[in-house]
mmCIF file as Biopython writes it, N, C-alpha, C and O atoms, coordinates in Angstrom:
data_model
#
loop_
_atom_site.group_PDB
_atom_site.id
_atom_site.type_symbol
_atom_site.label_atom_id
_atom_site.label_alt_id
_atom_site.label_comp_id
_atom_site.label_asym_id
_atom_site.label_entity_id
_atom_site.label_seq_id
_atom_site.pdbx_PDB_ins_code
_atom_site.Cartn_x
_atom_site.Cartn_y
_atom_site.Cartn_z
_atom_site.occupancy
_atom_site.B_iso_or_equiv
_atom_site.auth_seq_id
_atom_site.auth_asym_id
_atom_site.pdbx_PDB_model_num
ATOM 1   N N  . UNK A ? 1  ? 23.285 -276.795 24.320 1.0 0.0 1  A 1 
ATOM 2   C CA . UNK A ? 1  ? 23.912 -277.156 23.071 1.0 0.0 1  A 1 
ATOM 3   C C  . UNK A ? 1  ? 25.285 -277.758 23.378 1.0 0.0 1  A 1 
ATOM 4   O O  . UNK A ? 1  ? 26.272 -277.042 23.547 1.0 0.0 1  A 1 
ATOM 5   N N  . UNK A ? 2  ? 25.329 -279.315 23.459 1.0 0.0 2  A 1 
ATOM 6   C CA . UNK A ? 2  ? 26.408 -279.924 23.883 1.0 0.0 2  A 1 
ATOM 7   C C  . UNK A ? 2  ? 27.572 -279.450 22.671 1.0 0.0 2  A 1 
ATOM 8   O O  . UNK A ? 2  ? 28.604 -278.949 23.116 1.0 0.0 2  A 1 
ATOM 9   N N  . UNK A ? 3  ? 27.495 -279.533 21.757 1.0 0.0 3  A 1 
ATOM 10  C CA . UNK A ? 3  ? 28.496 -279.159 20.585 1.0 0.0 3  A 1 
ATOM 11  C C  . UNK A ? 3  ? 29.527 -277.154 21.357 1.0 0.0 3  A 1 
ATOM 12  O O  . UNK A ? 3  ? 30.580 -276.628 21.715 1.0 0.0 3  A 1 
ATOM 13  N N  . UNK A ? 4  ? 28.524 -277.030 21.192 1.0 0.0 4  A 1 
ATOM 14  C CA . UNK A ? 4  ? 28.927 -275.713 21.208 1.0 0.0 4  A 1 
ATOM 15  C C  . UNK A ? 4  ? 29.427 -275.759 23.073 1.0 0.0 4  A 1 
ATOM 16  O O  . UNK A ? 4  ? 30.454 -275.084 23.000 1.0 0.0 4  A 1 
ATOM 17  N N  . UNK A ? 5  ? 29.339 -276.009 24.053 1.0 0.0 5  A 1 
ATOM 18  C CA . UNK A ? 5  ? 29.612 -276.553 25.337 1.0 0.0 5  A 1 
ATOM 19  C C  . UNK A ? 5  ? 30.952 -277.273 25.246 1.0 0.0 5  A 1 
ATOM 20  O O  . UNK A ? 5  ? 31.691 -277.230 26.229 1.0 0.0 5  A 1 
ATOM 21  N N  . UNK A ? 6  ? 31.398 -278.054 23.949 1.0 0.0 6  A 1 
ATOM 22  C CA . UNK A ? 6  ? 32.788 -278.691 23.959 1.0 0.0 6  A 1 
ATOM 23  C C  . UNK A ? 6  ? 33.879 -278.551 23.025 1.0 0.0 6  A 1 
ATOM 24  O O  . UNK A ? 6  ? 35.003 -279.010 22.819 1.0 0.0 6  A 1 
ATOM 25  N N  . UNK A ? 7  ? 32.544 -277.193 22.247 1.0 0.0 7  A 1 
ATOM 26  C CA . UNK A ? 7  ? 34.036 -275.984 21.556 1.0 0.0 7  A 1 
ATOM 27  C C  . UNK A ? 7  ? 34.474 -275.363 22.394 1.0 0.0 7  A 1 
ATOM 28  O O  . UNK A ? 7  ? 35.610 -274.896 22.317 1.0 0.0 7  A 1 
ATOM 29  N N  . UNK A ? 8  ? 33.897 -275.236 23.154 1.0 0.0 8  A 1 
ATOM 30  C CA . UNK A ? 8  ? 34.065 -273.847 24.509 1.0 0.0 8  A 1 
ATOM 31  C C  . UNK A ? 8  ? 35.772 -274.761 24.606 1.0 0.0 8  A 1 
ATOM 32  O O  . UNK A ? 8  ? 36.834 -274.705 23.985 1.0 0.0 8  A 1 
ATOM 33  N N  . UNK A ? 9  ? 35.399 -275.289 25.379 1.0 0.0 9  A 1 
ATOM 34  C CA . UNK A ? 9  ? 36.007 -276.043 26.341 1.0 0.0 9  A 1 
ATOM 35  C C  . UNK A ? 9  ? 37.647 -276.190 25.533 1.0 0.0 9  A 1 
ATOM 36  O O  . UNK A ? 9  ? 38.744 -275.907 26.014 1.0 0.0 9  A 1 
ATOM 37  N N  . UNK A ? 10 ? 37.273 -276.809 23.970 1.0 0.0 10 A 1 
ATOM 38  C CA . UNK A ? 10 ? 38.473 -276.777 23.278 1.0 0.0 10 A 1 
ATOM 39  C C  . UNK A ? 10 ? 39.166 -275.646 23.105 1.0 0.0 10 A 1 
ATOM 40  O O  . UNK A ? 10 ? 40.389 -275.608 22.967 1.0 0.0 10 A 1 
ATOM 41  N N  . UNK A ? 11 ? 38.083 -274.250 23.107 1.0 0.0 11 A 1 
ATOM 42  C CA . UNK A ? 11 ? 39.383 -272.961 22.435 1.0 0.0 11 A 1 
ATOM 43  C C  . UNK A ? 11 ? 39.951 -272.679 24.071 1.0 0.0 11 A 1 
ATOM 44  O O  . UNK A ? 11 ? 40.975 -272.010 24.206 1.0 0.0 11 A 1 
ATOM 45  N N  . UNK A ? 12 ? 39.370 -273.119 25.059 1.0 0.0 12 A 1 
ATOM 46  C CA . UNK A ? 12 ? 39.821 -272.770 26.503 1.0 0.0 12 A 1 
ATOM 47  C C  . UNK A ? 12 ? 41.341 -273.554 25.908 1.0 0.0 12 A 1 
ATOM 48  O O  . UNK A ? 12 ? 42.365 -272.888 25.752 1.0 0.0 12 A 1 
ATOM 49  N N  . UNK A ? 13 ? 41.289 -274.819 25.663 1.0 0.0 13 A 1 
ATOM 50  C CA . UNK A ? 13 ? 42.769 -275.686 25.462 1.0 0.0 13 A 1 
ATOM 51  C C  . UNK A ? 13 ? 43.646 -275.136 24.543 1.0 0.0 13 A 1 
ATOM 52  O O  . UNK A ? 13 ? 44.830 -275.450 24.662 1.0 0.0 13 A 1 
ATOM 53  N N  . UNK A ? 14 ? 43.260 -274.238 23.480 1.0 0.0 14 A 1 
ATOM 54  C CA . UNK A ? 14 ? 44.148 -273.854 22.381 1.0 0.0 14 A 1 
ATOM 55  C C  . UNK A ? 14 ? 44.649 -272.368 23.336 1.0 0.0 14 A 1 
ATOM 56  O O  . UNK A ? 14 ? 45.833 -272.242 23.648 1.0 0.0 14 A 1 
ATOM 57  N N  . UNK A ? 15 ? 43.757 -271.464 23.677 1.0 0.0 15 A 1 
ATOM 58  C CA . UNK A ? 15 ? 44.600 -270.352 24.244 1.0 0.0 15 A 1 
ATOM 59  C C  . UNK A ? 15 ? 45.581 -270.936 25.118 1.0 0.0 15 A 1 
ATOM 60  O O  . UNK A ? 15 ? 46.742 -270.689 24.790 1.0 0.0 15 A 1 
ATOM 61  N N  . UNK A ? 16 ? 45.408 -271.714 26.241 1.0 0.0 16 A 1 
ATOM 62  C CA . UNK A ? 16 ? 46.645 -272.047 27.450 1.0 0.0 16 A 1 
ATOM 63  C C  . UNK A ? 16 ? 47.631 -272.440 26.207 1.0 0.0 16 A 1 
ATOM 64  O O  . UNK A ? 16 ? 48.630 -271.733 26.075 1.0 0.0 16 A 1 
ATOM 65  N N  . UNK A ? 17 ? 47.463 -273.325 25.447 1.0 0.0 17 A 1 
ATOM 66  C CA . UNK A ? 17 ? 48.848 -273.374 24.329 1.0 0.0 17 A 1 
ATOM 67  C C  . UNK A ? 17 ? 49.265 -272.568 24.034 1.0 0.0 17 A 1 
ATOM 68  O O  . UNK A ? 17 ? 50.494 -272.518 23.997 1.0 0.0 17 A 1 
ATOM 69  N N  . UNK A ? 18 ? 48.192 -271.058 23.509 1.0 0.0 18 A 1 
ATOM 70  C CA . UNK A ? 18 ? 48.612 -270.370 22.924 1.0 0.0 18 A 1 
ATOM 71  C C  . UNK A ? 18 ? 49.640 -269.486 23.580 1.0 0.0 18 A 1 
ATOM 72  O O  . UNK A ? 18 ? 50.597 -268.985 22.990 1.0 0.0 18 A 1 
ATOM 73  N N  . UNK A ? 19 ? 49.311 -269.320 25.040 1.0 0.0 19 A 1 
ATOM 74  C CA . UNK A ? 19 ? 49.929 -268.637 25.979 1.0 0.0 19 A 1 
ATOM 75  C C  . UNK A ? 19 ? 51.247 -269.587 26.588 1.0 0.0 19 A 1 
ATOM 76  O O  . UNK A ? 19 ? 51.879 -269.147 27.549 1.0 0.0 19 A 1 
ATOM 77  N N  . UNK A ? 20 ? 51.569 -270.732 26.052 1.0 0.0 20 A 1 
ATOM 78  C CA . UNK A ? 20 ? 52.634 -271.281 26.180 1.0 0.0 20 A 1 
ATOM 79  C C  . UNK A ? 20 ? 53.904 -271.004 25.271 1.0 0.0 20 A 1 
ATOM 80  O O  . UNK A ? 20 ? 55.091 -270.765 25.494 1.0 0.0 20 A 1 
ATOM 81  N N  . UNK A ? 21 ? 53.023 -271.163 24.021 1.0 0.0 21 A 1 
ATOM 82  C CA . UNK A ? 21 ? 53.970 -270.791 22.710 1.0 0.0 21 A 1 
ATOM 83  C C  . UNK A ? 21 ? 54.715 -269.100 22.957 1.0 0.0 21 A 1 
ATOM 84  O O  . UNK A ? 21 ? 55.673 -268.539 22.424 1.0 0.0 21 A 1 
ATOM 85  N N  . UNK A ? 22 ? 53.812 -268.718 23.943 1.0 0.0 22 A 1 
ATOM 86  C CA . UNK A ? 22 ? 54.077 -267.021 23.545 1.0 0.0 22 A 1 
ATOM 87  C C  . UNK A ? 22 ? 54.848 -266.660 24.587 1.0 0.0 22 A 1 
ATOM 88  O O  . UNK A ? 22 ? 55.353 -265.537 24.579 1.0 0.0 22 A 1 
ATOM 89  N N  . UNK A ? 23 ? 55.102 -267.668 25.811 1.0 0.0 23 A 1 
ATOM 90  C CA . UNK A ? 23 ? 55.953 -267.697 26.641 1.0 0.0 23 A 1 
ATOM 91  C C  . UNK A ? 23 ? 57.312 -268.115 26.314 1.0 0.0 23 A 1 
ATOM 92  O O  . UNK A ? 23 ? 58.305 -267.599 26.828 1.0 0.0 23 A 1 
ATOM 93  N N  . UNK A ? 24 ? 57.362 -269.469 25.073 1.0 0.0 24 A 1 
ATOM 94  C CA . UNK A ? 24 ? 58.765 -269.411 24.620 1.0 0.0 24 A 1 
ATOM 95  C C  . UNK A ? 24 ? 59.408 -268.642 23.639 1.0 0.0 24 A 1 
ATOM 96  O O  . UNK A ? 24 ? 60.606 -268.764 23.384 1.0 0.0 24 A 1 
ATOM 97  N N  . UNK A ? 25 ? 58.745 -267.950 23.149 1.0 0.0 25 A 1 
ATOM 98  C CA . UNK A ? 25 ? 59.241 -266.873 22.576 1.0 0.0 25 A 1 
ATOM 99  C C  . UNK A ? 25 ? 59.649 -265.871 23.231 1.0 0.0 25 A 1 
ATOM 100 O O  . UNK A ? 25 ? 60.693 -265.311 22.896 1.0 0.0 25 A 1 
ATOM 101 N N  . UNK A ? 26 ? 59.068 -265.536 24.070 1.0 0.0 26 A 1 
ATOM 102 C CA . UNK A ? 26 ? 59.395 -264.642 24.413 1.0 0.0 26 A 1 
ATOM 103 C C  . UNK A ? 26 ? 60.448 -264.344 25.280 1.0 0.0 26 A 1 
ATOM 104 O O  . UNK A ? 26 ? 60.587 -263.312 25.937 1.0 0.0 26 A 1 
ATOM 105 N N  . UNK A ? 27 ? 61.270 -265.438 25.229 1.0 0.0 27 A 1 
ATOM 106 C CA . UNK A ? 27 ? 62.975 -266.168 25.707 1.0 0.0 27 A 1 
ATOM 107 C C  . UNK A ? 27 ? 63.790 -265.564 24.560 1.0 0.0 27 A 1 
ATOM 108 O O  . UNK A ? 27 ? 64.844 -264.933 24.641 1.0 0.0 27 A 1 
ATOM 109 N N  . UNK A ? 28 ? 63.012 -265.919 23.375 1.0 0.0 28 A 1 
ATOM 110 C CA . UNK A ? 28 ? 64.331 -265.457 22.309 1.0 0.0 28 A 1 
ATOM 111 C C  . UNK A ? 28 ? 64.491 -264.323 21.669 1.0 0.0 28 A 1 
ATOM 112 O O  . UNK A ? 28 ? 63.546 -263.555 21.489 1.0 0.0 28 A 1 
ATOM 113 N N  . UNK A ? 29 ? 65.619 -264.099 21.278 1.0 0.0 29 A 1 
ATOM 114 C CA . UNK A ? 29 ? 66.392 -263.015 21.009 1.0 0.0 29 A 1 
ATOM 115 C C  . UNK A ? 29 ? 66.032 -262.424 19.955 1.0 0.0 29 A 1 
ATOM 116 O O  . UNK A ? 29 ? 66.627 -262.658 18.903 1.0 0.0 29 A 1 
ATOM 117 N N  . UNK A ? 30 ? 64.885 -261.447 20.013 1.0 0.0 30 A 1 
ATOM 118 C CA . UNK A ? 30 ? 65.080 -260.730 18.152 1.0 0.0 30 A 1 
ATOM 119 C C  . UNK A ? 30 ? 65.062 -259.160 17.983 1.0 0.0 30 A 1 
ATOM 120 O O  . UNK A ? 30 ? 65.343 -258.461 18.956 1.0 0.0 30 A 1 
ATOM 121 N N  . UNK A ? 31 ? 64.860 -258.804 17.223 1.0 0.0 31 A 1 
ATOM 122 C CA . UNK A ? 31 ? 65.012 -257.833 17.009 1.0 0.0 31 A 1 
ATOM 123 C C  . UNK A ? 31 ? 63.266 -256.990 17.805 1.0 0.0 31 A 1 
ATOM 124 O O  . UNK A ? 31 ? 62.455 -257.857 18.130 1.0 0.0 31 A 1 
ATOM 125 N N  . UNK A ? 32 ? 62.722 -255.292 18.105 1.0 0.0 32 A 1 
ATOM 126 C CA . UNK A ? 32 ? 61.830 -255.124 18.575 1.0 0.0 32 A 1 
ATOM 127 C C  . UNK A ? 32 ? 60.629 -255.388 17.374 1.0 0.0 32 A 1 
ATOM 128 O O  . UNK A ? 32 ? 59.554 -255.983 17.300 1.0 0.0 32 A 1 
ATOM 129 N N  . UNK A ? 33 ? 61.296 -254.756 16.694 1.0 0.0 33 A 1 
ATOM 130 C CA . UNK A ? 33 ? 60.652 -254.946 15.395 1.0 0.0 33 A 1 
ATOM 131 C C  . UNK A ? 33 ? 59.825 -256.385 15.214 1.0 0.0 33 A 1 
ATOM 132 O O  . UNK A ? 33 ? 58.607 -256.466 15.055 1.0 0.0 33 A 1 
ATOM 133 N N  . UNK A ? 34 ? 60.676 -257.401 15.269 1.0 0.0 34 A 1 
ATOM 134 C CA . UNK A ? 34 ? 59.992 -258.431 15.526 1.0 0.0 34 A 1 
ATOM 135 C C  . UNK A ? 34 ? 59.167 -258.691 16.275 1.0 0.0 34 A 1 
ATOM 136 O O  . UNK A ? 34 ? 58.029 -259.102 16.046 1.0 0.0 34 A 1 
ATOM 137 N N  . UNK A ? 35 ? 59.629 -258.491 17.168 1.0 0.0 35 A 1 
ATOM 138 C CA . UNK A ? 35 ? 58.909 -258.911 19.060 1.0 0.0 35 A 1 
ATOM 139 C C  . UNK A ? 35 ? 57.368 -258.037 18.609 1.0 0.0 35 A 1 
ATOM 140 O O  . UNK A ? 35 ? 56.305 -258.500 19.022 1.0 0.0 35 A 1 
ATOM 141 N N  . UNK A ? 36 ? 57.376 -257.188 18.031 1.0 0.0 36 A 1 
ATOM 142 C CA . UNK A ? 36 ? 56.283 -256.004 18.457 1.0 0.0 36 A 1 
ATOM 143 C C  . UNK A ? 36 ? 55.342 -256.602 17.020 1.0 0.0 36 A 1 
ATOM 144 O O  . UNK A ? 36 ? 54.317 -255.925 16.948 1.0 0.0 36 A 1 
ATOM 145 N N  . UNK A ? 37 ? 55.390 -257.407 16.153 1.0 0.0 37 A 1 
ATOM 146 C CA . UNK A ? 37 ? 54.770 -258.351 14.766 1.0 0.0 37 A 1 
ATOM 147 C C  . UNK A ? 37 ? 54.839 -259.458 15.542 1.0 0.0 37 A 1 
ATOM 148 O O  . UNK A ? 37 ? 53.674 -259.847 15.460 1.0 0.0 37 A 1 
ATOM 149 N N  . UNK A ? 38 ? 55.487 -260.358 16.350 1.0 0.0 38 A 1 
ATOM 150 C CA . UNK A ? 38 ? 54.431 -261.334 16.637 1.0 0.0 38 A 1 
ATOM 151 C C  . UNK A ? 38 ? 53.706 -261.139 18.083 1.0 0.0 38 A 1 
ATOM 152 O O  . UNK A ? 38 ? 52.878 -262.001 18.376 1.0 0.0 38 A 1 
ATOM 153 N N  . UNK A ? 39 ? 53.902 -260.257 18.862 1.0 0.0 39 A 1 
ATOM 154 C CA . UNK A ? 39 ? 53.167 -259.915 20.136 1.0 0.0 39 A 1 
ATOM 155 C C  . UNK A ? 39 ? 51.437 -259.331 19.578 1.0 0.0 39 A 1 
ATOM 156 O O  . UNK A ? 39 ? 50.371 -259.502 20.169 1.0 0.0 39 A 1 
ATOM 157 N N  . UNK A ? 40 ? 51.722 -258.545 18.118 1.0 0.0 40 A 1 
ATOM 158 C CA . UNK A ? 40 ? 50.868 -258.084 17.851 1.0 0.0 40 A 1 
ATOM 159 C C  . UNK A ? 40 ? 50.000 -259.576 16.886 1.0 0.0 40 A 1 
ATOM 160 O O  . UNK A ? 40 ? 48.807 -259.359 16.674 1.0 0.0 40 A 1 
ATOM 161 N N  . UNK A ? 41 ? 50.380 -260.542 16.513 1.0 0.0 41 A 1 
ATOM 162 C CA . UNK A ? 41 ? 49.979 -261.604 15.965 1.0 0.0 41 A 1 
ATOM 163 C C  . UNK A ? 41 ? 48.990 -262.470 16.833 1.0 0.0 41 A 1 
ATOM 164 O O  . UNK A ? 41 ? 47.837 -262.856 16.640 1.0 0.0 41 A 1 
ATOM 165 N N  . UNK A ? 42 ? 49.995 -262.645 17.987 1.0 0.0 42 A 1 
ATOM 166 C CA . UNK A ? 42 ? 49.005 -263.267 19.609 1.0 0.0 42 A 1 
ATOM 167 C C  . UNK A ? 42 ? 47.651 -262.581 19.899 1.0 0.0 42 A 1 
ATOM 168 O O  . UNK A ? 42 ? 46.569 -263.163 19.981 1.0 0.0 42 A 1 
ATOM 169 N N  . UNK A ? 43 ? 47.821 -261.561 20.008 1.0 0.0 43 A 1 
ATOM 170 C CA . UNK A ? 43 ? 46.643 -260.634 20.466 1.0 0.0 43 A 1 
ATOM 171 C C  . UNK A ? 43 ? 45.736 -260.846 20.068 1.0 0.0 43 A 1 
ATOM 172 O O  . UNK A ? 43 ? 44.765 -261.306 20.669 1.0 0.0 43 A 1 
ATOM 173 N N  . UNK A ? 44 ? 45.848 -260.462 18.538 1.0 0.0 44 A 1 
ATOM 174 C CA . UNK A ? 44 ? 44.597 -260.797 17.322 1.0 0.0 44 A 1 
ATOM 175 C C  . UNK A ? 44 ? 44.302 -261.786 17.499 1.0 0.0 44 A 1 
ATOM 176 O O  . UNK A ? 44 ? 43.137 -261.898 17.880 1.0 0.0 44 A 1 
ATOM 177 N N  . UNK A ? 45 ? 45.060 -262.997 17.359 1.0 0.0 45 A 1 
ATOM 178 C CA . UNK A ? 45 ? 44.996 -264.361 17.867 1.0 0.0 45 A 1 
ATOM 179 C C  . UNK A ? 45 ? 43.684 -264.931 18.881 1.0 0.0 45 A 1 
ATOM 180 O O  . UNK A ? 45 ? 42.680 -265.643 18.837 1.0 0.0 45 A 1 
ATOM 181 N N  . UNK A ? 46 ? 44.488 -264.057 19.815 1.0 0.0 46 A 1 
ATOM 182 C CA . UNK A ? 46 ? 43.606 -264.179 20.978 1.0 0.0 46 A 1 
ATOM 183 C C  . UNK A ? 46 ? 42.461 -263.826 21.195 1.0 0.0 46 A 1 
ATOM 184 O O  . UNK A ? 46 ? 41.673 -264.458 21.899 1.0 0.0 46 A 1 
ATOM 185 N N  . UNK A ? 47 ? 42.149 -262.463 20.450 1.0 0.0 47 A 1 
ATOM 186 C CA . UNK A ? 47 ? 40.915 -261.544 20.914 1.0 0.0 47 A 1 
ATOM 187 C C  . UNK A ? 47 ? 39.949 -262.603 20.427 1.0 0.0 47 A 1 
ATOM 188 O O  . UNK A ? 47 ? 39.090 -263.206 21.070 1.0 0.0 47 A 1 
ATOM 189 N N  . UNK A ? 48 ? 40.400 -262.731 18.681 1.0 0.0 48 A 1 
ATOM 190 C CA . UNK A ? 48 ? 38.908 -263.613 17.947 1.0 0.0 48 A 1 
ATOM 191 C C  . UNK A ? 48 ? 39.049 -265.307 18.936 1.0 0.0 48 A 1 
ATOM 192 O O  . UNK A ? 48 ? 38.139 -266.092 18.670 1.0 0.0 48 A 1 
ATOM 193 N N  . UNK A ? 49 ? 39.965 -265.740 19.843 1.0 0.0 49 A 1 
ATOM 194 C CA . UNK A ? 49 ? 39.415 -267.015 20.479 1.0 0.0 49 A 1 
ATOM 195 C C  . UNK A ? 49 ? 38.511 -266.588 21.277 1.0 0.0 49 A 1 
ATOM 196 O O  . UNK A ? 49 ? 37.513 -267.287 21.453 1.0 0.0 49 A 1 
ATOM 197 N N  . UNK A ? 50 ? 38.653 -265.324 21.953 1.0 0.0 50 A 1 
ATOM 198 C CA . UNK A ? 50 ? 38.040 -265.209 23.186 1.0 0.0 50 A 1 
ATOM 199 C C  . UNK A ? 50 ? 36.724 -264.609 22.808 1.0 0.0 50 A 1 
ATOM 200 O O  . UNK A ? 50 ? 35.714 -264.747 23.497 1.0 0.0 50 A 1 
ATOM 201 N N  . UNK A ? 51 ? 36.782 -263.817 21.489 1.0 0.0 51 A 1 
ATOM 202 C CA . UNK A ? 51 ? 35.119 -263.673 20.966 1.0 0.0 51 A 1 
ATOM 203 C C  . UNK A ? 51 ? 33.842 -264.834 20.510 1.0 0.0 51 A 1 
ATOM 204 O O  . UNK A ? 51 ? 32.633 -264.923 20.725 1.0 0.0 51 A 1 
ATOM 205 N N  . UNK A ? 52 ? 34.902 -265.656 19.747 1.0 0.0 52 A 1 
ATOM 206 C CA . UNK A ? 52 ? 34.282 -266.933 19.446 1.0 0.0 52 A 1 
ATOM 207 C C  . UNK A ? 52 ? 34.262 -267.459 20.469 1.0 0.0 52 A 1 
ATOM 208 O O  . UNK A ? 52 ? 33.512 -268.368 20.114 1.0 0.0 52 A 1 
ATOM 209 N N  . UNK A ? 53 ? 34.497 -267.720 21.706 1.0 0.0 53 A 1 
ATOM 210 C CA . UNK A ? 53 ? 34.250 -268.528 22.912 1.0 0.0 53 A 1 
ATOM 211 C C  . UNK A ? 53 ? 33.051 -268.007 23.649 1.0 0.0 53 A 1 
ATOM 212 O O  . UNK A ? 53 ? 32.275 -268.782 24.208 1.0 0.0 53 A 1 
ATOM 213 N N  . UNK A ? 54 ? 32.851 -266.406 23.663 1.0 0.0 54 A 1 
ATOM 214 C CA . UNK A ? 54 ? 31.993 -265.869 24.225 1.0 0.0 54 A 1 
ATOM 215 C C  . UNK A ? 54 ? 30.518 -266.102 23.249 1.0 0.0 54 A 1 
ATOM 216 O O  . UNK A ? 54 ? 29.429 -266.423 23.725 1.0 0.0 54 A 1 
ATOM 217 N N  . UNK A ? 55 ? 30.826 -265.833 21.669 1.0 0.0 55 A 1 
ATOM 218 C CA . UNK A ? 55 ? 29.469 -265.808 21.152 1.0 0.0 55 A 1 
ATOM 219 C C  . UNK A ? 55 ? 29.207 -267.726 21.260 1.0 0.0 55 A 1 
ATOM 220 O O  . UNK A ? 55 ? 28.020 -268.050 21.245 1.0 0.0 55 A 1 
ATOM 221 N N  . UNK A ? 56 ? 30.113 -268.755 21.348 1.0 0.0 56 A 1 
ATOM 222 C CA . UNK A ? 56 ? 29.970 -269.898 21.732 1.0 0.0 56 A 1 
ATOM 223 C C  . UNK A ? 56 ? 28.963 -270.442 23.127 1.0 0.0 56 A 1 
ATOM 224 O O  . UNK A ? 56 ? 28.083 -271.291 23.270 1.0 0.0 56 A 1 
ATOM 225 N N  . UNK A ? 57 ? 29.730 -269.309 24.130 1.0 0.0 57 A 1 
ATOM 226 C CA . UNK A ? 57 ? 29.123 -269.864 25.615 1.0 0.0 57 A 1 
ATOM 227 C C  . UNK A ? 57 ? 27.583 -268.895 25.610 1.0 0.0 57 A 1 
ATOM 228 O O  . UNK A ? 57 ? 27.015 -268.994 26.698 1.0 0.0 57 A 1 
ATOM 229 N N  . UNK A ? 58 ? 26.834 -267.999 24.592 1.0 0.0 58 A 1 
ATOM 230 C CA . UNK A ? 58 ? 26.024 -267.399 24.603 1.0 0.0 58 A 1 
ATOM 231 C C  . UNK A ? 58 ? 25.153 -268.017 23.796 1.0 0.0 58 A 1 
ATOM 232 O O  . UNK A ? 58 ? 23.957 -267.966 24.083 1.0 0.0 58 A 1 
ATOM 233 N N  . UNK A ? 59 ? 25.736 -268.938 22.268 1.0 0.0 59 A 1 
ATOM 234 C CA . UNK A ? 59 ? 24.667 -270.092 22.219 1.0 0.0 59 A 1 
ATOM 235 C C  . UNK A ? 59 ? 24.101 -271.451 22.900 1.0 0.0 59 A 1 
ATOM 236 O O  . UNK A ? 59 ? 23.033 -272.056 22.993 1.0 0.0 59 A 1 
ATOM 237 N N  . UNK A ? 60 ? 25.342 -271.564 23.289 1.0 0.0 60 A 1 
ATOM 238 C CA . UNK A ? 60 ? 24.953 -272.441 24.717 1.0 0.0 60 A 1 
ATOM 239 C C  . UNK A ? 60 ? 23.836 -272.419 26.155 1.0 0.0 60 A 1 
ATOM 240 O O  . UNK A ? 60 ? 23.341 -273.306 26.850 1.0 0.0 60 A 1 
ATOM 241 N N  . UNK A ? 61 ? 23.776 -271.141 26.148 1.0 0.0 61 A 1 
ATOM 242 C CA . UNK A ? 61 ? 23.389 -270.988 27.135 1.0 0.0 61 A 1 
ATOM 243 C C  . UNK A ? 61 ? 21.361 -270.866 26.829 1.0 0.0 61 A 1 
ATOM 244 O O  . UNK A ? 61 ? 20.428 -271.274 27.520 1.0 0.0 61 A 1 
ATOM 245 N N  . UNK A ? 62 ? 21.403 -269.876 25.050 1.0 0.0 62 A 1 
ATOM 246 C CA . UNK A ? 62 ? 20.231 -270.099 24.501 1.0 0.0 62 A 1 
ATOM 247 C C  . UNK A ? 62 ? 20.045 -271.502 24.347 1.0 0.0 62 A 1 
ATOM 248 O O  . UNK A ? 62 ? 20.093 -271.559 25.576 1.0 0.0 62 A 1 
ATOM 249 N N  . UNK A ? 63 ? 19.981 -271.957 24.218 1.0 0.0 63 A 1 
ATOM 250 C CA . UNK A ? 63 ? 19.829 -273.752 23.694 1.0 0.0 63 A 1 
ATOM 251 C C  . UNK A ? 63 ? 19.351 -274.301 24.985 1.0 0.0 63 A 1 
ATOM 252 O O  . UNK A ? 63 ? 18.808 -275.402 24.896 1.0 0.0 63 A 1 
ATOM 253 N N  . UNK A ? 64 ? 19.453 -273.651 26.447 1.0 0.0 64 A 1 
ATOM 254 C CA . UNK A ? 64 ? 19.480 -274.172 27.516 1.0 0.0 64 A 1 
ATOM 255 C C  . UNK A ? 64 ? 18.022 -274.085 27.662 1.0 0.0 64 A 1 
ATOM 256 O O  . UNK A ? 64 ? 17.476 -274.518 28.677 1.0 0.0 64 A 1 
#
């Protein structure tokens, strides 16, 4: 399933961003309170890319 083979590929490109964005933040100055609402924002973030990538690379692989 070429479609689903070049979502993969795209949420692979949005996490490395995502893990860029979360690197410049994490330069600036805020309060923990803060830090600990958007660290906890990334995560979530992250988990559902990396679920949708997995149930992605598992239709892919049916289709094969």
């Amino acid at each position: 399933m070429v479609a689903a083979e070049n979502a993969v590929r795209e949420l692979e490109q949005i996490q490395m961003a995502l893990v860029r964005v979360h690197a410049l933040l994490s330069h600036e100055t805020m309060s923990a309170s803060d830090r600990l609402h958007i660290d906890r924002y990334f995560d979530a973030f992250a988990s559902n890319l990396t679920g949708l990538e997995e149930y992605l690379r598992a239709m892919s692989s049916i289709g094969r």
